[in-house]
N, C-alpha and C positions, 0 to 999 in steps of 0.2 A: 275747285277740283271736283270732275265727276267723281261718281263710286263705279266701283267696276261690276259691269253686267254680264260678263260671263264665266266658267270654270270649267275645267274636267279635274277629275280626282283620283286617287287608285289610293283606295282606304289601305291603313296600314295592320298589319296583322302583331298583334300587342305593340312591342316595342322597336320592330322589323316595319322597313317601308313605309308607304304614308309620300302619297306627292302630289300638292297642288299647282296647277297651273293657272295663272288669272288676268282676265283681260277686259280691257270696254270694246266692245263690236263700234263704236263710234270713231275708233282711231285706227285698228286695226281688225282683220280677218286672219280665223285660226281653224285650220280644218286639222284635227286629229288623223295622223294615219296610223296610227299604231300603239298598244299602252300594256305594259305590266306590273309586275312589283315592283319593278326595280327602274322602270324608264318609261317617258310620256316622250311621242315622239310626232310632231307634227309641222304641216305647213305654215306660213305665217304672211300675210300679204297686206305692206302696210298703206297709209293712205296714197304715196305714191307710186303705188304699182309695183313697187320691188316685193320679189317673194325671198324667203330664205328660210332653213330651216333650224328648228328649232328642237333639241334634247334633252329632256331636264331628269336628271339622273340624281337617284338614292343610293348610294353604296359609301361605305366606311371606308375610310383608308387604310385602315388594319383589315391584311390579306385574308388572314384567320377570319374578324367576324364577317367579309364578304359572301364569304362561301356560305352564309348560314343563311344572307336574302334569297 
């Protein structure tokens, strides 16, 4: 099993946020199009050609602490 060679991150602020994304450039391709506290949001194109996108969201399911990311 390779180790994985790539990341984007959006560091968390104390206890709030925090989200890594992690991949090997060997199997797949990941262009970031967009990122903030709360969501990393990018391309993803894997070794057959298929693209699709990809979301990776921080938010609590308590409506209450949501509003505080």
């Amino acid at each position: 099993m390779s180790s994985l060679s790539r990341n984007e991150c959006v560091e968390a602020k104390g206890f709030l946020g925090g989200i890594w994304v992690l991949w090997n450039d060997d199997t797949i391709a990941v262009e970031v199009i967009s990122k903030n506290m709360q969501v990393v949001n990018a391309v993803v194109k894997g070794s057959d050609g298929v693209e699709w996108i990809l979301s990776a969201v921080c938010a609590s399911p308590n409506e209450a602490l949501r509003n505080q990311l």
